[in-house]
N, C-alpha and C positions, 0 to 999 in steps of 0.2 A: 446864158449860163457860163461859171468859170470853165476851162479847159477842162478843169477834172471833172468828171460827171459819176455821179454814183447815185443810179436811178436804181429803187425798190432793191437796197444794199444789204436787208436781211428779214427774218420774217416779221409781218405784220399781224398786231391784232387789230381786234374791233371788240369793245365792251360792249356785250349785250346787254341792252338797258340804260348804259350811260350816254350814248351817242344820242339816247332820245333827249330832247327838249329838258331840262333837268333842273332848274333854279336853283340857283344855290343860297335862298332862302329856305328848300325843304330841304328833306331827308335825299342824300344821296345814295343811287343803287351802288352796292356791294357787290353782285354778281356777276362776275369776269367770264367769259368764254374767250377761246381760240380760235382765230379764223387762219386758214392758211395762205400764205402772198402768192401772186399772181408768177413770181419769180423769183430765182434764190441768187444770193451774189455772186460774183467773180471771180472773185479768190477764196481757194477751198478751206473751211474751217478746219484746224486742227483738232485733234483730239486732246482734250481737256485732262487732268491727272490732278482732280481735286484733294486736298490731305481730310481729315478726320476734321469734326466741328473744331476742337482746342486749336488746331492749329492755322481755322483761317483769320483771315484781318479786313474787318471793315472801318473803312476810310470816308468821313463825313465830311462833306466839303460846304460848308454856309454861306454862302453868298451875301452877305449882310447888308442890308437897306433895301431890300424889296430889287429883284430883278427882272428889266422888262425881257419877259419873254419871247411877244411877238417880232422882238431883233435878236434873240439867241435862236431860234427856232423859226425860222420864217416862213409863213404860208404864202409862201410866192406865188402860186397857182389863183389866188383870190383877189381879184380886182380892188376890194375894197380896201386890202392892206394900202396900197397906194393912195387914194382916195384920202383914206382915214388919216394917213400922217405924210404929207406931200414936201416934209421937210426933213424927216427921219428915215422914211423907206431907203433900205439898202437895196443899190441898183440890181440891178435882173443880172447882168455881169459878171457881177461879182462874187453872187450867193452860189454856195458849196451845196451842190443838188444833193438831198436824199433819194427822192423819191417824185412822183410826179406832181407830190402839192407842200410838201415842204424841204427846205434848205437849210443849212447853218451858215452863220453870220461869217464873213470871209475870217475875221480874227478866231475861226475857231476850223481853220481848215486842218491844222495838224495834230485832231483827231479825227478825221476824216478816216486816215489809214484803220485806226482801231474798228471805226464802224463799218470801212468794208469787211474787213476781217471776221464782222460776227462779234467783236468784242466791245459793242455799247450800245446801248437801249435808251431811248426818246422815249422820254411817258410824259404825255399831253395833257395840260389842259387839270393840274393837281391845284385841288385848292379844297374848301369844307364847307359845308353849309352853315349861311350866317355868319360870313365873314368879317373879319376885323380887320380893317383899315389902319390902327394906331402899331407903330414898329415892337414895341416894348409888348404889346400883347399878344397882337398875333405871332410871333416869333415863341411865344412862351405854349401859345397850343399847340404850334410844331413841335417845341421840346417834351412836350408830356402827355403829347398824343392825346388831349382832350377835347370836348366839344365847345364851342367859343363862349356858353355859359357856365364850363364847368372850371376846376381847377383842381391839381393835385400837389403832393409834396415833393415827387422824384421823378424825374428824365424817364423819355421811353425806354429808354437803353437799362438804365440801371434798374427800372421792372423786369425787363427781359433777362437780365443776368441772374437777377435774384432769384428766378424762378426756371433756369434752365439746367437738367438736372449737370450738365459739365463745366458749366461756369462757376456753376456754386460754390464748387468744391475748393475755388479760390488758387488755382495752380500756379498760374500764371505771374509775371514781375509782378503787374497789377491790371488793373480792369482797363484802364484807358490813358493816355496821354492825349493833350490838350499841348499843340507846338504851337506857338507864335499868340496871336493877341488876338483872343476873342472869348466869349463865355463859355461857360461848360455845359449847361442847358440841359439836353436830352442826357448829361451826365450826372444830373445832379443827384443830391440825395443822399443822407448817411451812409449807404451799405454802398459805395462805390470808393475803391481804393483809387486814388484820381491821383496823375503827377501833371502839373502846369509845367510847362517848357518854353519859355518862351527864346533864350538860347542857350546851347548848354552849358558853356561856359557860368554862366547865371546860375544854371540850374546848379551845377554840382558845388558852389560855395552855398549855394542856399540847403542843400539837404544834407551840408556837411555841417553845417549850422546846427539845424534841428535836430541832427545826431548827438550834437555834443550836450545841447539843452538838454535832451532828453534823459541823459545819465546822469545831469548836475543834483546833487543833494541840497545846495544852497536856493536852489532858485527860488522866485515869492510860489506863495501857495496858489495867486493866481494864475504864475507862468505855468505853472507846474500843470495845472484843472488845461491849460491851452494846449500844452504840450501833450497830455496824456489824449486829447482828446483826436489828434493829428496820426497819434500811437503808427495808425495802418498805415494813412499816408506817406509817413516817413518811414515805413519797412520796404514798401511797394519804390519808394525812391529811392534809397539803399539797393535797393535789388536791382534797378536801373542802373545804379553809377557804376557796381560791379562789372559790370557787361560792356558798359561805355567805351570805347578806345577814342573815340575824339578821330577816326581815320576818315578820309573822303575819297571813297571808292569812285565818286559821279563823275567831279572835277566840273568842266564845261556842258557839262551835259544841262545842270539845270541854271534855269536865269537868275537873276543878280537881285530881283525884285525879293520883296517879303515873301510872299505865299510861294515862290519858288523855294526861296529857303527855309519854310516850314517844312514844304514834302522833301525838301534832300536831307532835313535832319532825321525827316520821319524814316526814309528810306535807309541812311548808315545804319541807325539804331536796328532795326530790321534785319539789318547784314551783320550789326554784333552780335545779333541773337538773343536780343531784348522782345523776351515775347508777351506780347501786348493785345488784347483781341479787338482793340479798339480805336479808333485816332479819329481825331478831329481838327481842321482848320479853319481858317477864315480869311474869306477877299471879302475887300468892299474899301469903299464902300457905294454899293448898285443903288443911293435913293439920289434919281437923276432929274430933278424937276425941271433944270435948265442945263440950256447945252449940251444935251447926252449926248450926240454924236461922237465926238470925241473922247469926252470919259467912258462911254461904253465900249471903245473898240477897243479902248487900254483896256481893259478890264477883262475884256475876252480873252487878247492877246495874252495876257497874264494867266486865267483859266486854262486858254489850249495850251500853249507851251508848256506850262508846269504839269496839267497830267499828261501831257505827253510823253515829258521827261521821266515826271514817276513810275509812268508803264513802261518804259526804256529800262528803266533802271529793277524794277520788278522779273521783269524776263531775265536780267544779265541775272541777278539772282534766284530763278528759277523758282520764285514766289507770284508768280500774275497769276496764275489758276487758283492759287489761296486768296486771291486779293481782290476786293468788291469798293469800290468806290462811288458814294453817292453825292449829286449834288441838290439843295434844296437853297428856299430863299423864304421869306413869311411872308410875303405875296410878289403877285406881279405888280404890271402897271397899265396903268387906262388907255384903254385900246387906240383913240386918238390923242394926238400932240396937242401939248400946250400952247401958249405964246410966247412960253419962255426957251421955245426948239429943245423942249425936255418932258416928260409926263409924270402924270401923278400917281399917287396909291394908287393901286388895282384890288385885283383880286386872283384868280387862278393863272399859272405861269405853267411850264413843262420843266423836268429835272431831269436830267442823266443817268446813267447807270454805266458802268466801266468795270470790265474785269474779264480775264483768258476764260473764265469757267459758263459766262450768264450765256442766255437766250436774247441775242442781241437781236437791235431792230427798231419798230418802233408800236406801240400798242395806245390806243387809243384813237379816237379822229381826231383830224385839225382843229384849231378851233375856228368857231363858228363866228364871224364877225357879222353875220345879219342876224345871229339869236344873242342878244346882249342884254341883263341887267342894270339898267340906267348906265349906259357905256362902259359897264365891267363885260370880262369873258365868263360865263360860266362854266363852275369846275364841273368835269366830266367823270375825272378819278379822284375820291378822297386819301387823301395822304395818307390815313391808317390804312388804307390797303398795302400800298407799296411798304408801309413797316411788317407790316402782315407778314407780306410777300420775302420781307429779309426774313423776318423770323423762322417760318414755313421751312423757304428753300436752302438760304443761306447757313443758317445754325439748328436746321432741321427740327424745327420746331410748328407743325403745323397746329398744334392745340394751344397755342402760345393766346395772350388775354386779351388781345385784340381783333383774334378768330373769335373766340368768344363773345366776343359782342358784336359780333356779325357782318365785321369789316374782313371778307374774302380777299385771300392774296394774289397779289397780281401774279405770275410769273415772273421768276428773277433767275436760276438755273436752266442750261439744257436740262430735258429731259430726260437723257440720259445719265447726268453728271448728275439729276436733283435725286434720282432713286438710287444713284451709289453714295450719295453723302447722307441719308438717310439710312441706310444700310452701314453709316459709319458712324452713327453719333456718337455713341458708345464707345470708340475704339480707344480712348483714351481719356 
């Protein structure tokens, strides 16, 4: 193992009912219980000082092209990882010890500090039943939280907003920002005031644009139906450039790559007090059929550094307890290596959780590499739970619509931090 060790580093669940044998050709159980870890970490958790639902920020991280997971999250404790990919397995060495059966990938060691701390959650093993293989699809029932034969017209996110009663009320610059290059997805949908950002520079000629279009009495009657139709868009982006000062408070802090400098815009903006209840990014691209070795470790190193940096830069700002960051991918990849020293579509992968306020740790079990669907992992936790779980704890919303359909939330707050944000939803 590396020098740092960070055995059983915060609490553990176990999914009642999911850890059983589960196909993800059927219905997956819903029903999460709490198991308590055998041991609690090293360094003493602080005391969390969450604000009111309005004012926290969730940070959606897409890992775009499918990510193998079993090299983001390693079951190092399982002989058959080895076995199974004799060309990809990351050495015993090298992998950043969680716990006594899983590791993170060494490019993802400096968040290591966050997860001793209590401040990141490993949830194992996410994927839906009757999975889809094709990028363009399954990525689309991640964003609308459907079942892989259904379909809807609007993002999770933008059902959740529409229908919570402090979002509604529209207070805020606008619903969400989208920095740097990737789709809107779980943002989509008429009733989301949405600003693309991909720099701002860009940005503020372009909504200085649509500002002046918008007043023009000459324009064609088509521009006019285009213009009027953007109406919000272009208020919600207005109310952005106000705020904007163009200032770099980070400096060196974050790297030079794109998704770095997606969260450092995300992060000034934040500091000019553009408040936003939403953000979204995009790395990739994680579809590694050949040669992964090396484009995966970029791709980590890229992942750990930048939310490193963003939790860096969160704390100097004294917003990391407001601040939830998740990461997701629309699947993993096939538990054994290719020919081409890379893998194929999968199916269930583990996603992140990062922020000063959650119940860090990891919940779920490993996965199981001797209980396989035709050499897929099966998912153990369906992803509407973990939406659940934001809805529920995050913007305190446990009657939220995908409680209602019987997808129970994981845990995502301390317990004590989830009964004072509940006790706040209201406050503003």
């Amino acid at each position: 193992m590396r020098r740092r060790q960070f055995v059983t580093a915060a609490s553990t669940f176990a999914l009642g009912g999911l850890a059983a044998a589960c196909s993800p050709q059927a219905a997956i159980d819903t029903t999460a219980t709490r198991a308590t870890s055998p041991s609690r970490p090293a360094v003493a958790r602080r005391n969390a000082k969450i604000g009111p639902v309005a004012q926290r920020i969730l940070v959606l991280v897409e890992l775009q092209g499918g990510n193998d997971g079993l090299n983001m999250v390693i079951p190092h404790a399982d002989p058959l990882y080895r076995r199974l990919r004799p060309g990809l397995a990351i050495a015993a060495n090298e992998i950043v010890t969680l716990d006594a059966a899983l590791g993170l990938h060494p490019s993802l060691e400096p968040l290591a500090v966050a997860y001793e701390a209590g401040e990141m959650k490993v949830v194992n093993s996410v994927g839906y039943p009757k999975p889809n293989r094709s990028h363009f699809r399954s990525i689309e029932i991640w964003d609308q939280a459907t079942a892989s034969d259904q379909y809807a017209n609007e993002g999770w996110v933008t059902h959740a907003l529409d229908e919570h009663p402090v979002f509604a009320q529209r207070k805020a610059d606008a619903d969400a920002i989208v920095v740097g290059i990737g789709n809107i997805g779980p943002l989509s949908g008429p009733g989301t005031r949405l600003v693309n950002m991909r720099e701002p520079r860009q940005f503020l000629a372009q909504s200085q644009t649509m500002a002046a279009l918008s007043g023009r009495s000459d324009a064609s009657l088509a521009l006019r139906h285009i213009v009027r139709t953007q109406n919000e868009a272009t208020a919600a982006a207005g109310s952005v450039r106000t705020k904007f000062t163009g200032r770099d408070r980070f400096g060196r802090g974050f790297g030079g790559d794109p998704f770095s400098r997606s969260l450092s815009i995300a992060a000034n903006l934040i500091a000019d007090g553009v408040d936003i209840p939403v953000w979204k990014v995009t790395l990739g691209s994680f579809d590694t059929h050949a040669d992964q070795r090396g484009r995966h470790a970029r791709l980590l190193t890229n992942l750990g550094n930048g939310l490193a940096a963003f939790r860096a830069a969160m704390v100097q700002l004294g917003r990391w307890d407001d601040t939830l960051v998740v990461t997701y991918s629309e699947f993993g990849r096939r538990v054994a290596e290719n020919l081409s020293r890379g893998t194929d579509h999968g199916t269930a992968a583990p996603l992140l959780m990062l922020g000063g306020a959650i119940d860090g740790g990891i919940i779920g079990p490993p996965p199981d590499l001797e209980d396989l669907d035709a050499g897929d992992l099966k998912a153990r936790i369906d992803f509407r739970q973990v939406y659940s779980g934001i809805m529920a704890d995050w913007w305190s919303r446990p009657d939220n619509f995908l409680a209602k359909q019987g997808f129970s939330a994981i845990p995502v707050l301390r317990q004590r931090v989830a009964a004072t944000g509940a006790a706040q939803q209201n406050a503003l």
